[in-house]
Steps between C-alpha positions, in 0.01 A plus 500: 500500500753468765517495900683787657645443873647774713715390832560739789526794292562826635502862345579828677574860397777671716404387818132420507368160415211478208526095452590275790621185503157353233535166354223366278473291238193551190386200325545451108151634349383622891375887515632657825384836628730677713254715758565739716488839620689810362856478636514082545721497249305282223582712190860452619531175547334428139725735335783294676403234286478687165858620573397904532593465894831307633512207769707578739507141662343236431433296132236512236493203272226526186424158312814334685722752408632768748473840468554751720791600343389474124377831275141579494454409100695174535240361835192440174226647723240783436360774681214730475562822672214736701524772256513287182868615364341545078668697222259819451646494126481149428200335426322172693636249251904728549459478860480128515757446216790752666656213730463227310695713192761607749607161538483386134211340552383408098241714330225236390532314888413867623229518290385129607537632900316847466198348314499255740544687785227712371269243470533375829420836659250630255652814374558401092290825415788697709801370340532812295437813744725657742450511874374826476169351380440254698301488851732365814357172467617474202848599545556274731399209322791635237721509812414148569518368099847692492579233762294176381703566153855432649354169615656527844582224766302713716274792541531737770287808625504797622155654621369475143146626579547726703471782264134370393188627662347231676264383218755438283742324752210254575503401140825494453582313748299241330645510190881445706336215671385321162841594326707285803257224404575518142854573501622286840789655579667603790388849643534710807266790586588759682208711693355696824145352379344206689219443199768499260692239741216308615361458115829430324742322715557132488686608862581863675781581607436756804813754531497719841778652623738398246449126538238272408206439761334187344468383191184293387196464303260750464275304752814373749586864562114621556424239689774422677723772522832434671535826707271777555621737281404224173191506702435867500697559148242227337099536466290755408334665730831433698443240830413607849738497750353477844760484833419173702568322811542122414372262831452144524215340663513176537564377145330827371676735355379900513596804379361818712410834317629782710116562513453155731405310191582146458574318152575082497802430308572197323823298574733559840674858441749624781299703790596826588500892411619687172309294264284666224198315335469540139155463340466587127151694462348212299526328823344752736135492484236706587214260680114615630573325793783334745843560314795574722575842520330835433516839388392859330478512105699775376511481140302269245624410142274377256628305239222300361586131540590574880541793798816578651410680835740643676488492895632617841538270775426599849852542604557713148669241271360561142430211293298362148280299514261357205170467447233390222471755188118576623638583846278743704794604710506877523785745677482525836284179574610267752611159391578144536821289393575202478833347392575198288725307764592251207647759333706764769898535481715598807820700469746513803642758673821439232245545201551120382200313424356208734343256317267197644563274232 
């Protein structure tokens, strides 16, 4: 295990900036998922670690030792690629071995590492075939025994489900979870998928933009996001933005809908324009009676253990809103919200968070 710190770190090619100025620093044993959209620049700044990108300012230090400067092979850290990287020729048990014998590692403590290794991820039975024979899952849980056998200081990557249909990412996203708790060691994750994030992490790391949003539990960053695009990035369904008008009376807070409605908020936020009210869908309710706003059904998911319906406000803002699983909500019906005022977030007109407490 070992902690890995990067200060102020920067990384551009020609003239356009992919990494700027990101300092972090990653716990011995934590797991840290790098999230993100396409383009944030999370698969670079991870390969800036392994040493397969340069820093072009800034330091990387890995166990105490810095390293921004040092080869790739001599940083002791492991990473799983997206597309797996095997040896069609060589078989399961050759694929693990061919790093370990490049450096002179001995015969019989290769041995000791690949049964091991196999073991630990369930594949004895494979040891023998060739990638060729073997389903995706499978090859990537060579991809990631290749890596557990050179008994790294770290683990890092790189969208390693991504190739899986969605089944098999569930389960082996498990199986990755389990493996941190068995092995303890250092890793860093590197995705575009908030389940993966929200179900691995020991913190996030949110990239936008080149630089690093917030970074946070799972739960800090869902439910209190530090800007509205963590806010809107986070959650499935994604949260409802609605534009407000924040007024004070007395020592009452309000937010007004564009459609007249008025919502309490907790705490003393600033008054004025440009606001937007953000209300995850688990928070927006659809009521028989009273509630605080209303509007038209226009689409209504089913999905057992509860309803997502879908809805236009009277001044055309489309939001989610959820209901029971047995909801009798049907397209086109009028209905009733009411929002969970313990529960809103309001952005400013600069896209930062305002927080109550």
């Amino acid at each position: 295990m070992a902690d890995i710190s990067l200060s102020r770190v920067w990384k551009r090619f020609g003239s356009v900036e992919v990494i700027r100025d990101v300092s972090l620093d990653v716990g011995s044993g934590e797991l840290v998922v790098f999230l993100g959209p396409s383009g944030s620049g999370k698969t670079t700044l991870l390969r800036m670690i392994a040493g397969l990108e340069s820093i072009d300012e800034g330091a990387l230090t890995i166990d105490g030792v810095r390293c921004e400067t040092l080869h790739p092979g001599k940083r002791n850290v492991a990473m799983v690629f997206q597309n797996y990287a095997l040896y069609p020729h060589m078989t399961v048990a050759e694929n693990m071995a061919f790093g370990l014998r490049n450096v002179g590692v001995p015969s019989s403590v290769i041995r000791e590492r690949i049964d091991e290794a196999a073991r630990m991820l369930e594949m004895e039975a494979l040891l023998q075939r060739k990638p060729a024979q073997l389903s995706g899952g499978q090859r990537q849980r060579v991809a990631i025994g290749r890596a557990i056998v050179k008994e790294p200081k770290a683990f890092l990557f790189d969208e390693p489900l991504s190739n899986l249909d969605a089944a098999l990412r569930a389960r082996t996203r498990v199986e990755l979870a389990e493996l941190h708790q068995r092995l303890k060691s250092t890793m860093i994750y590197v995705t575009h998928d908030q389940v993966e994030a929200m179900t691995l992490a020991d913190r996030i790391v949110i990239l936008n933009d080149c630089r690093i949003e917030q970074i946070g539990s799972p739960m800090e960053v869902y439910s209190r996001p530090a800007s509205r695009f963590v806010a809107g990035f986070v959650g499935s369904p994604a949260m409802n933005f609605l534009p407000v008008t924040i007024s004070a009376a007395g020592d009452l807070p309000q937010a007004r809908l564009a459609d007249g409605a008025l919502i309490r908020l907790q705490g003393t936020p600033p008054s004025g324009e440009g606001f937007e009210l953000g209300v995850r869908p688990e928070a927006l309710s659809i009521v028989a009676d009273g509630g605080h706003t209303t509007g038209v059904a226009t689409v209504v998911e089913r999905l057992g253990e509860r309803t997502l319906v879908h809805v236009r406000l009277a001044d055309g803002t489309n939001v989610t809103a959820q209901d029971a699983g047995l909801s009798t909500v049907e397209p086109g019906s009028e209905v009733r919200l009411a929002f969970d005022t313990a529960a809103l977030h309001l952005f400013g007109p600069d896209g930062a968070a305002w927080h109550s407490r």
